[in-house]
C-alpha positions in Angstrom: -15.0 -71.4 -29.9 -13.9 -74.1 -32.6 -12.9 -72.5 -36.1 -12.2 -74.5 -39.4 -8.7 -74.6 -41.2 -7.8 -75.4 -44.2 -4.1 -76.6 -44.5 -2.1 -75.9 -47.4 1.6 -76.6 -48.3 2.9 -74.1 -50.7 6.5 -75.3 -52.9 8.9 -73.1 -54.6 8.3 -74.5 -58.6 12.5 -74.4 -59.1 13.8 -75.5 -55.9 14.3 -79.5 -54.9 11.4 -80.6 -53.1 11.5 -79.8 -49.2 14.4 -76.6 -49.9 12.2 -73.8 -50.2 8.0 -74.0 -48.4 5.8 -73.0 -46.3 2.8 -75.4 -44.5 0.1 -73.1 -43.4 -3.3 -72.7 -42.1 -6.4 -70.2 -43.6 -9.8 -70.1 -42.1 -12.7 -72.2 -44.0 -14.2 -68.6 -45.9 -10.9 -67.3 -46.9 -11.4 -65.0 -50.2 -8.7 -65.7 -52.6 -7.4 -62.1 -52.6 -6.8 -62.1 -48.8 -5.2 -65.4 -48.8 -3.3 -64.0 -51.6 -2.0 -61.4 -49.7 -1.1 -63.6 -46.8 1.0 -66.3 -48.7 3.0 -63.5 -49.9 3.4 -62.0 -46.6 4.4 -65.5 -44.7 6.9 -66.0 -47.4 8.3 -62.7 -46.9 7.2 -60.5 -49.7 6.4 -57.1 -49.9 3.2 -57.3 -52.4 5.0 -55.1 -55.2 3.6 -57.0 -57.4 0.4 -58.7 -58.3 -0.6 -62.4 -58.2 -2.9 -65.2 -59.5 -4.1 -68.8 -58.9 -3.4 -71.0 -62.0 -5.6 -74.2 -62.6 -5.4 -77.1 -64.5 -6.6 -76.7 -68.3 -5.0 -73.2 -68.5 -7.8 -71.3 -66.6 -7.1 -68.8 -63.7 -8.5 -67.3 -60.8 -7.0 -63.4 -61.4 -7.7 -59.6 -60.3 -10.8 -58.7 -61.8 -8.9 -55.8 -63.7 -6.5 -58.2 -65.8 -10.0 -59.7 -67.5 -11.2 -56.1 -67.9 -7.7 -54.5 -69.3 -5.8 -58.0 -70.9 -6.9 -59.6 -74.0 -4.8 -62.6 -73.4 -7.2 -63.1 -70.1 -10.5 -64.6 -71.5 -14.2 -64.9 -69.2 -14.9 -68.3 -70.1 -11.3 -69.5 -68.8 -10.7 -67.6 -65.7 -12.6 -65.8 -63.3 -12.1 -63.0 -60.6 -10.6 -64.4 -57.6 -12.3 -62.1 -55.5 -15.3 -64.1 -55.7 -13.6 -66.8 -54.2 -12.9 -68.6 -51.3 -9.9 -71.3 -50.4 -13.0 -73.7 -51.0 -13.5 -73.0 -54.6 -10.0 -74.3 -55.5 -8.6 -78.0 -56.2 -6.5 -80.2 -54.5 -3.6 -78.7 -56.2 -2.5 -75.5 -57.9 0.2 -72.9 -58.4 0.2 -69.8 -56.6 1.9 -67.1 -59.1 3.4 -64.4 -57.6 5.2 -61.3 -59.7 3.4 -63.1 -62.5 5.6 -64.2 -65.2 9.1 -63.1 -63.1 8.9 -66.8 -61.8 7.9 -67.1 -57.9 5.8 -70.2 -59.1 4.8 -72.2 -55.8 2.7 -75.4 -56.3 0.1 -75.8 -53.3 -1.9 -78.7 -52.0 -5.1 -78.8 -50.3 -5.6 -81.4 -47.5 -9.1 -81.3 -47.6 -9.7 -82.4 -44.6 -10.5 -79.7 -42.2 -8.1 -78.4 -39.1 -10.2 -77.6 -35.8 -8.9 -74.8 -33.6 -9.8 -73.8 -30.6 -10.1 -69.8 -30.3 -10.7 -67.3 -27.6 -14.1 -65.8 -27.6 -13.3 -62.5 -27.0 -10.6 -62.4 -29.5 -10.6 -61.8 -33.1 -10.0 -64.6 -35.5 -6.5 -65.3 -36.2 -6.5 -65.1 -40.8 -4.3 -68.7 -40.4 -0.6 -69.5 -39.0 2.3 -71.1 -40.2 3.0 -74.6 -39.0 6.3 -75.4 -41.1 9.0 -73.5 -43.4 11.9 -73.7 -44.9 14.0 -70.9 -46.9 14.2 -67.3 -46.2 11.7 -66.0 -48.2 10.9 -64.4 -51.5 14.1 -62.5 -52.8 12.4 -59.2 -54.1 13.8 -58.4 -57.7 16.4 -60.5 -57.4 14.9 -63.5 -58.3 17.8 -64.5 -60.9 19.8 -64.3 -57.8 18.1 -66.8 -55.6 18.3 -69.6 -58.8 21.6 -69.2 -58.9 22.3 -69.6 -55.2 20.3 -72.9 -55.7 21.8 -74.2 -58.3 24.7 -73.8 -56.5 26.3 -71.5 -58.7 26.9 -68.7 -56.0 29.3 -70.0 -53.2 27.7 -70.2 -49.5 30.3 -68.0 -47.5 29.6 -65.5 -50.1 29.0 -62.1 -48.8 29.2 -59.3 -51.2 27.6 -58.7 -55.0 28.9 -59.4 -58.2 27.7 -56.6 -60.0 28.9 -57.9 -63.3 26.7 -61.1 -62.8 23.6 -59.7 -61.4 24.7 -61.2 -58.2 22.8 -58.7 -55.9 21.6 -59.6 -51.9 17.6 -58.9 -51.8 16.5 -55.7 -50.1 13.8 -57.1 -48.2 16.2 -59.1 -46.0 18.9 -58.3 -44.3 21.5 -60.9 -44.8 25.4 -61.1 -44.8 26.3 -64.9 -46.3 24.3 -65.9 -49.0 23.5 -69.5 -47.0 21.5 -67.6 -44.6 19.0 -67.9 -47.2 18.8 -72.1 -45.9 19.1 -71.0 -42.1 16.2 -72.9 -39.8 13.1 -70.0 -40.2 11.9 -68.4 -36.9 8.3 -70.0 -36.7 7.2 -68.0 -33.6 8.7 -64.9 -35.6 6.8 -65.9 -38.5 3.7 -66.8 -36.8 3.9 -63.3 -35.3 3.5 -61.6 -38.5 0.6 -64.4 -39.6 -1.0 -63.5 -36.3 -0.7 -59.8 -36.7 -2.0 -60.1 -40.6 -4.7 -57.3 -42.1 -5.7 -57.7 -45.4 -5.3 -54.9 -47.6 -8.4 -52.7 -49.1 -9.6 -54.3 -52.2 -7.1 -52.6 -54.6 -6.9 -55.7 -57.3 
């Protein structure tokens, strides 16, 4: 059976163009919250944290919650993002992640749809990865990773630097610091896209 794609390149905000991405598929009807969920998860996050679509002219697609519980967050310039899908949102955007800590990736839409052939009697794959580059998303260590790319942390380093804030990120085991640049595993990654279950609706 043929399933629609949507393909999506998603671009670490702080890093030089082509450093730090991912290139990825999600199925035509994918809720925002799931796909959410999945960007984090190909980019090697934990989902500690929350996260939110940001749109031109300062609006937002966000966890129903923050409208509820955040004064800041206003009805008439953002809406829940569980009431959308991947086809609700523009060409381009910024996936926030950890909101306000700064895992800021800029996406892009090609609009044009990817056709996939899919077994019958299997379920439908969420989406896979079709390019990457960086190790993933350092969790709470974020200063860390912008130092290493500004070059500020030397590549043979292997230890901490406590005085710093110099600290390797617990979510991935690493000795050198340049491992973070080392070519990504895409049938490893496209394991865990495969093998993706979004959570129960918690935001």
């Amino acid at each position: 059976m043929e399933i629609k794609y949507y393909k999506i390149r998603a671009d670490f905000k702080y890093a030089e163009k082509g450093r730090f991405y991912r290139v990825f598929l999600v199925k035509e009807n994918a809720n925002l919250r799931e796909m959410g969920e999945f960007i984090v998860e190909i980019f090697g996050g934990e989902l500690e944290h929350m996260f939110l679509y940001r749109l031109k002219g300062n609006r937002s697609y966000l966890p129903e919650s923050w409208i509820e519980d955040w004064n800041f967050f206003s009805r008439a310039e953002n809406e829940p993002f569980n009431k959308k899908t991947v086809e609700d949102l523009p060409d381009t955007f910024t996936f926030e992640y950890d909101t306000g800590d700064g895992w800021d990736f800029n996406c892009k839409i090609y609009k044009k749809p990817v056709i996939k052939e899919i077994d019958d009697d299997g379920d439908i794959p969420f989406g896979f990865v079709l390019d990457a580059k960086g190790m993933g998303i350092w969790e709470d260590e974020i200063y860390t990773l912008y130092a290493y790319l500004e070059g500020k942390i030397d590549k043979d380093f292997d230890g901490e630097d406590e005085e710093n804030g110099i600290y390797k990120p617990w979510n991935f085991e690493i000795d050198k610091y340049s491992e973070f640049d080392d070519p990504v595993d895409l049938e490893e990654l496209n394991e865990t896209a495969m093998n993706f279950i979004p959570l129960d609706d918690v935001y």
